[in-house]
N, C-alpha and C positions, 0 to 999 in steps of 0.2 A: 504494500500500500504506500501514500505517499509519504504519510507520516513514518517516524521510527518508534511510537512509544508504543507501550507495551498495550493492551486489550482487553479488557472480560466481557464472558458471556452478556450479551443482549446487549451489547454497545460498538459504536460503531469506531476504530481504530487500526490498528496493527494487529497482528496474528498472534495467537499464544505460540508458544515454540516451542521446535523440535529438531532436531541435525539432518544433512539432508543425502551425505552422501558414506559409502559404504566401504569396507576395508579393503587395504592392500597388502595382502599376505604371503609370504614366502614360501611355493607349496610345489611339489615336483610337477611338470607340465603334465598334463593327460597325452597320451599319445594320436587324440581325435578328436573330432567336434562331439563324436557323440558322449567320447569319456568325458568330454566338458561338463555336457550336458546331464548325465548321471551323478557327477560330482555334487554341480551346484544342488537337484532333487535331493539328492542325499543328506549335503548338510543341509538344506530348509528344514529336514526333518524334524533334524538333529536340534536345532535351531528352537524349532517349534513346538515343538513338545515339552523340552527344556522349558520353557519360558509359559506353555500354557498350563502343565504341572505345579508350577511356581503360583502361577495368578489362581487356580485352583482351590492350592492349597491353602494359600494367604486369606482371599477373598469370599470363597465358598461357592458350590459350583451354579447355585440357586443367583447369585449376585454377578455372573458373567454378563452381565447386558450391554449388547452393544446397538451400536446407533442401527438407528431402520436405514438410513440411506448415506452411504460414502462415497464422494467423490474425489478419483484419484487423479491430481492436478497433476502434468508434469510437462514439462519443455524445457529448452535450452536457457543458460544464463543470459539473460534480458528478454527475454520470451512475453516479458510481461504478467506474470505469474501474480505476482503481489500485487500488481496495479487492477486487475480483473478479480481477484478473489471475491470484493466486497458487491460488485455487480453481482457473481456467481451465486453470492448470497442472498442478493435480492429476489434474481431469478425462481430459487430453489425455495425460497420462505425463510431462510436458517438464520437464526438470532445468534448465534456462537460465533466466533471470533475463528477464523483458519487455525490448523495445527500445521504451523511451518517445519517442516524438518529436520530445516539448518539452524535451526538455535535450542531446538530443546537438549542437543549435546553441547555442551558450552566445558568441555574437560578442556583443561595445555593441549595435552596431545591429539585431542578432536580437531581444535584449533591450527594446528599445527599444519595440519595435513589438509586441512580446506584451505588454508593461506596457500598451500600447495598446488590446491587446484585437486588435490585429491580426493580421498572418500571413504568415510568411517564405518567401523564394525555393524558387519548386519546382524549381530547379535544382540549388540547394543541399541541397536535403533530397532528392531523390535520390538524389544522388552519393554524400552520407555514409550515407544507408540500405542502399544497394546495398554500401555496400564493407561494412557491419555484419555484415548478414545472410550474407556470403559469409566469418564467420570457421567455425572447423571447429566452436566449442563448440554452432553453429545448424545443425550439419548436419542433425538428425532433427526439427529442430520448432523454427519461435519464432511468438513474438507482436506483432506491429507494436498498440501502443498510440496511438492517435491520429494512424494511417496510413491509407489516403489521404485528405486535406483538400479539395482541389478535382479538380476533372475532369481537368487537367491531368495531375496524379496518378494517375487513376484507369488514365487510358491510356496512363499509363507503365509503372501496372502489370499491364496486360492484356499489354503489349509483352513485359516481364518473365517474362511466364508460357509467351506464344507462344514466346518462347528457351529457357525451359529445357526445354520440349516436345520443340522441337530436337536439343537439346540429349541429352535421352532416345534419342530414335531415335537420334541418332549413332551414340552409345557402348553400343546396346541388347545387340548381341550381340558388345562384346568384354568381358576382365578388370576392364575399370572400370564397369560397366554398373550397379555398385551404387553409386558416386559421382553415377551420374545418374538417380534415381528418379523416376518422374510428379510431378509434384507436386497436393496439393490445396491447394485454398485454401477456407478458411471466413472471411466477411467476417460479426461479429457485431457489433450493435448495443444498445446499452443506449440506451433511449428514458426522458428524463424531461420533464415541463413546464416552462415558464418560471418559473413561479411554485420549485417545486421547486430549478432550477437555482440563482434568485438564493441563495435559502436557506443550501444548502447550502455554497455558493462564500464567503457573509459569516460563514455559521458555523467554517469552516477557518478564513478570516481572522482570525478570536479565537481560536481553538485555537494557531494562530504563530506571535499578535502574545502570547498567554501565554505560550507556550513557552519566547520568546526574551526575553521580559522574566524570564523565572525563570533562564534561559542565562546574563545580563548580570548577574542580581545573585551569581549561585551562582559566578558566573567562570570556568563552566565548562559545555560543553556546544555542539553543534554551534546554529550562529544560520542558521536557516532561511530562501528565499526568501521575500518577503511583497508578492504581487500588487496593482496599483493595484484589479484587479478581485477582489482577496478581501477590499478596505474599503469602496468606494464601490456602492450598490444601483443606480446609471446604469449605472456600468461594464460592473457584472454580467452587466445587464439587454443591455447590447451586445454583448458577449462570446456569450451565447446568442443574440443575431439575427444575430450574424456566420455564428456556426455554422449557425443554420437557414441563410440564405440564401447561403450557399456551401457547404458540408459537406454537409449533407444529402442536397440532390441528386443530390450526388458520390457518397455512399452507395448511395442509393436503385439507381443506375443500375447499380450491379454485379447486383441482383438475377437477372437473366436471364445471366448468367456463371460464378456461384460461387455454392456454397452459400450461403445468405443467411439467418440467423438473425436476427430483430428482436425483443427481449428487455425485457419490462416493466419499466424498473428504477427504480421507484417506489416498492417494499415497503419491510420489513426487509431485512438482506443476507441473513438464512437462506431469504426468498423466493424474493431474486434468483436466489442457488443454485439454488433448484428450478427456475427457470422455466431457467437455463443448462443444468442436467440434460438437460432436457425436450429441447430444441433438439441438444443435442450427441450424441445416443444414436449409438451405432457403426452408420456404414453402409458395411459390408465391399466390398459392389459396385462404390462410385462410388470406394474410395479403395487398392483393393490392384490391382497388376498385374493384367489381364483372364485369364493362363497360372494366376497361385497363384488368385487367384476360382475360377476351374474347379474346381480342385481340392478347396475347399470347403465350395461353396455347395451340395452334400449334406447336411451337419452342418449342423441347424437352430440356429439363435439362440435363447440362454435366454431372451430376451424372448419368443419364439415361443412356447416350451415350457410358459412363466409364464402364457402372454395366459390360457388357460381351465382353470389346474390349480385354481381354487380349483370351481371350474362340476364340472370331475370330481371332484374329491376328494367334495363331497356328494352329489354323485350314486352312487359309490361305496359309500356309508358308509350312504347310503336304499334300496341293493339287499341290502345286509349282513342291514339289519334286516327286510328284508321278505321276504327267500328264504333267510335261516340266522339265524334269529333265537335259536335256542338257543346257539348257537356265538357270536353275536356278544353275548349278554349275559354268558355264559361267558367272554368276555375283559375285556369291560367293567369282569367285577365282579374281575378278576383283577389289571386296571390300579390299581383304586380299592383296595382291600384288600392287597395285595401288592407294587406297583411306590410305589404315594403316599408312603406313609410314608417309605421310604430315600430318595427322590426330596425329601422335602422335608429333611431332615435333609443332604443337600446342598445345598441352596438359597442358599449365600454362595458355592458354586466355580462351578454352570452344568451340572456333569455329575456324573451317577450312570451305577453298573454294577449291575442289578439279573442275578441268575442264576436259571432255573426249569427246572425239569424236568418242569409242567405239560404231559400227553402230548396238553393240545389242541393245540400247538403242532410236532405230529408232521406237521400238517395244514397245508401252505402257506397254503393262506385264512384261516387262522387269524393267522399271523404276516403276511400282507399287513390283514387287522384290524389288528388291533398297532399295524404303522407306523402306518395311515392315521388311528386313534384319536389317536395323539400329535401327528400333523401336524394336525392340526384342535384341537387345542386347545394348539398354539404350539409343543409340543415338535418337534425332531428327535432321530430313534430308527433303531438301526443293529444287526442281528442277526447276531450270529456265534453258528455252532451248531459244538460239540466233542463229540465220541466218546471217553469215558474208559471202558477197561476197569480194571473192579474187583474188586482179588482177594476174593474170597467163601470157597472153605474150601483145603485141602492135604490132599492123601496123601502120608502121612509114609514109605507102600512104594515105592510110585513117585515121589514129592516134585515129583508133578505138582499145579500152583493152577488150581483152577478158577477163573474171571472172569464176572461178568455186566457185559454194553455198558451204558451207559448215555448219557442224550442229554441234553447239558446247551444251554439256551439262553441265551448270558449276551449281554444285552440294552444295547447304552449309550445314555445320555439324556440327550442336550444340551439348554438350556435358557439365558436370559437369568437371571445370577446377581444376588446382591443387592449393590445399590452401595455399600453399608454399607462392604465392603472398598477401594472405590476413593476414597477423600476426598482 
């Protein structure tokens, strides 16, 4: 984010912390891709067990709750990652604060090795992810920020997922059934170049190395961390082939597992938005209980509804004019002449109440004109019809009033007001 202070739950800031990248270990080479590949399975195991034993046993295995929906943020150094989080939040509902990777390890020698450009123990980041994600403020939603780094990771946290699966059925049909929710998981990536990466990474490096030099002399002000890799364009440059050639992969390979959103993030940030839009739209099917989906998935989706109202609206509005074309100039010239004028004389609130007692409007099609006139030229318009009897004369022998009905249509008309009021 753009701030650096620290975050809690339901406020809007910087990300709670966590370390981001994973070890480099001294280990005899495998003789193959595939002995690589059995290796890393291996120790996730080893890894994983380890550390869910642990949480287990501390915790109790009733108090394992983890959040209903994870998303696994990840891209290259300046990817934009922080800067998008609190959107992603918005998008999703989520009141919690991201679980950054790279500060929840905050050891010398964690340190050390990220100055490096390198990448700390997946043991380590594990155990303190796991025990994160398992406080209550993450029960409905977080965001792992530069979670999983290597493969290691990855199938730790496939492992991860397979438990609290388990974990679901367990408890599916007693009182705590709502502590153990399916979980989904969206693993989204923000993709930038190298070229881009270094850019960005040396241009924060002057934004902290200003910061803190205005910190030092004002004598006041938080002094920011300042990366060997947000000065030097080698470092940079390593930092982003660290990540292609261990990260990536790691990414890549959730694709057939989890949702898997891969996200241009090259633009402005108002693009990136969009393109996250895009990617994130609600899919009710894949992420609610299969019992409430049932129950639903009758109730069509606005987007459903949206895909071809602009296709009918004019098709609409071309049968008006061609099969009641008296009627439909008749409103036309009733909107322009009668509704415009009050309508514009509100133009700094957004809404007007136009009221008629035009008896074209006695006529349904005539009042579905109406709408569809306003919604095609931006307005939305909302018809309430009243019945006022009105006293007309009295007999003063009998001190009976005569009344005539009358039908009033008072008309409201929302609109985009003028910003003039908002400065």
């Amino acid at each position: 984010m753009k701030n650096h202070g620290i975050s809690t739950c339901g406020k809007r800031g910087n990300p709670v912390g966590l370390s981001m990248m994973s070890e480099f270990e001294i280990q005899p080479e495998p003789t193959s891709t595939q002995a690589i590949g059995d290796l890393e399975i291996k120790d996730a195991h080893l890894i994983f067990n380890s550390v869910w034993s642990k949480l287990e046993e501390e915790l109790g295995h009733e108090n394992l709750r983890f959040p209903k929906e994870i998303i696994l943020l990840g891209g290259a150094p300046g990817s934009g990652k922080g800067t998008q989080t609190l959107f992603i939040m918005d998008a999703r509902g989520f009141t919690c604060a991201p679980i950054v990777v790279s500060t929840l390890l905050n050891t010398p020698e964690a340190k050390a090795i990220k100055d490096r450009g390198g990448m700390v123990g997946d043991r380590e980041v594990i155990e303190v992810l796991f025990r994160k994600i398992l406080e209550e403020d993450f029960r409905d939603g977080a965001i792992l920020d530069g979670f999983p780094r290597t493969r290691t990771q990855v199938e730790c946290m496939k492992l991860l997922v397979d438990k609290i699966e388990q974990l679901h059925s367990e408890f599916a049909h007693t009182p705590m059934a709502i502590n153990f929710r399916k979980p989904t998981i969206h693993v989204m990536v923000l993709f930038i170049t190298e070229k881009t990466s270094v850019e960005r990474q040396l241009q924060r490096g002057r934004e902290i190395a200003e910061h803190n030099r205005e910190a030092e002399e004002a004598g006041e002000g938080e002094i920011l961390e300042l990366r060997e890799t947000d000065l030097d364009p080698n470092a940079a440059r390593h930092r982003y082939r660290v990540f292609k050639e261990h990260t990536w992969d790691a990414l890549q390979s959730l694709k057939e597992i989890f949702h898997y959103h891969l996200v241009n993030g090259e633009g402005r940030i108002e693009e990136v938005e969009q393109n996250i839009v895009k990617e994130l739209k609600y899919q009710s099917s894949l992420e609610l209980e299969p019992a409430t989906f049932d129950h639903l998935r009758s109730i069509p989706l606005a987007s459903e509804i949206a895909l071809h109202a602009r296709q009918e609206l004019v098709k609409r509005l071309d049968g008006y004019a061609l099969e009641h074309e008296d009627m439909f100039v008749h409103v036309a010239v009733q909107i322009k002449e009668k509704f415009m004028p009050i309508i514009e004389r509100h133009a700094l609130s957004g809404r007007a109440i136009v009221n008629s007692e035009d008896p074209v409007f006695n006529d349904p099609l005539a009042l579905s004109m109406l709408i569809d006139i306003f919604t095609e030229r931006g307005f939305h318009a909302v018809v309430d019809k009243q019945l006022m009897e009105v006293p007309q004369s009295m007999d003063f022998t009998t001190q009976s009033i005569s009344t005539v009905r009358r039908t009033i249509y008072r008309i409201h008309i929302y609109f985009k007001g003028s910003e003039i009021r908002r400065g």
